[in-house]
Steps between C-alpha positions, in 0.01 A plus 500: 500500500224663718409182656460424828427192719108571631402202656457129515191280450424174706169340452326354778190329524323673857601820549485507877660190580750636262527820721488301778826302436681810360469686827584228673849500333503863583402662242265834500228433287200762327201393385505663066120411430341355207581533116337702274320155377408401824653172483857545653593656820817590656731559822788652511819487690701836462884554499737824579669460181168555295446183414178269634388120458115484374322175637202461234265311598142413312202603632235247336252756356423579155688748294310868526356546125607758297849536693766573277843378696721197563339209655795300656247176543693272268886616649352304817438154302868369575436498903656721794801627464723773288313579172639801353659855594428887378751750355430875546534750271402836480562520179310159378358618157851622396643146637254345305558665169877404536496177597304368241752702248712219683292211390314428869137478430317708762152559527285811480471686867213370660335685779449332869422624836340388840304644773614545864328435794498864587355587159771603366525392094818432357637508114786333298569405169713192427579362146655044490656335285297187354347396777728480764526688815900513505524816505237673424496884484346785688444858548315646810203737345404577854767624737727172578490497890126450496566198287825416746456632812852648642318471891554128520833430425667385838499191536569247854729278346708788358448461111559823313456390117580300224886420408500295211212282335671192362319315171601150361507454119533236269628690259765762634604670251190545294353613835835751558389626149143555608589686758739714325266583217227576795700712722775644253768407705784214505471255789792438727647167550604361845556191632093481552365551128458822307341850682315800438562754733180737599528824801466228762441129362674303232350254291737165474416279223694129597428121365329257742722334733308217626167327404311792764578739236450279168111453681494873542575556141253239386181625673614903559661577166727884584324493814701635761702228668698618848471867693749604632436719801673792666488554878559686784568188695608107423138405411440074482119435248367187607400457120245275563276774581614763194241326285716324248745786508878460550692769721801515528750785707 
């Protein structure tokens, strides 16, 4: 496996106010730009480990004609909150080839970029399965740190990265054998569900617990359910400014 975990994905519906509450839960946060399409822009908030949350927000204009790339409109139907996360590869045509020898349906590579405020274009290709956003795949065409900027990575309430990114299933072990057959590794069983370990995250696959997570299931689908974050310092989220997403330490 060549995988590794790239990022998270949290819609929001304004941008700034979005911005607004992240860095007041201290959080550094960058301005990304807008899509290729024009109708999606981002923020990002930038770890040590690599890693980054995206907060993708719509931006109410028109897509650009003629612009061949992922328009992320219709991931934001299901309201604020966690709607997907990215595996890197640098290697993604090769993944591709062998995980559909496995039986996982992905799609072609599609291309995708954005423009920076400074000017500065950025290029990707990413590849889904169906339609869903968890994962989804992608390979920096352009060098990576102009798509995740290593300057903005220290945070004031001490978070570093991303630990472990917990999921709630209906189904665990058709889910376990997803995940298998997508990664080409066995998952590891604790007392908290099934993982996959990457470089510096895991991915825990576990069955809902309470009627929180049988809701999340119901409207998110494989949506990411629970971050969990690492920190420099014992770091308390009032969650009620994360934007429908759960933290936990």
């Amino acid at each position: 496996m060549t995988f590794r975990f790239d990022h998270a994905v949290i819609a929001v519906n304004d941008l700034d106010q979005a911005v607004a509450d992240y860095c007041a839960l201290g959080f550094t946060t960058t301005y990304g730009g807008e899509h290729a399409t024009g109708t999606t822009h981002n923020a990002l908030i930038c770890f040590q480990d690599g890693s980054y949350l995206e907060l993708l927000a719509p931006t109410n204009k028109p897509a650009r004609p003629g612009v061949n790339a992922a328009d992320f409109r219709r991931v934001l139907e299901s309201g604020e909150g966690l709607i997907g996360y990215a595996l890197f590869s640098e290697q993604l045509s090769d993944e591709i080839a062998v995980m559909r020898g496995r039986g996982i349906a992905v799609s072609d590579i599609t291309p995708g970029g954005r423009l920076r405020t400074d000017g500065v274009e950025l290029r990707w290709e990413s590849a889904m399965i169906g339609m869903s956003m968890s994962p989804f795949f992608i390979r920096d065409v352009t060098p990576r740190n102009l798509r995740v900027p290593d300057s903005t990575t220290r945070h004031a309430n001490g978070v570093t990265g991303v630990s472990v990114v917990v999921f709630v299933v209906s189904d665990l072990d058709a889910a376990v054998q997803r995940y298998q057959n997508m990664l080409g590794v066995e998952g590891e069983r604790s007392e908290n569900g099934i993982s996959f370990v990457m470089d510096e995250a895991r991915l825990t696959l576990t069955m809902p617990a309470d009627e929180n997570a049988k809701l999340h299931i119901a409207t998110r689908g494989d949506a990411p359910y629970i971050l969990n974050l690492t920190s420099e310092k014992l770091v308390s989220i009032d969650q009620s400014q994360t934007h429908g997403v759960r933290f936990a330490g």
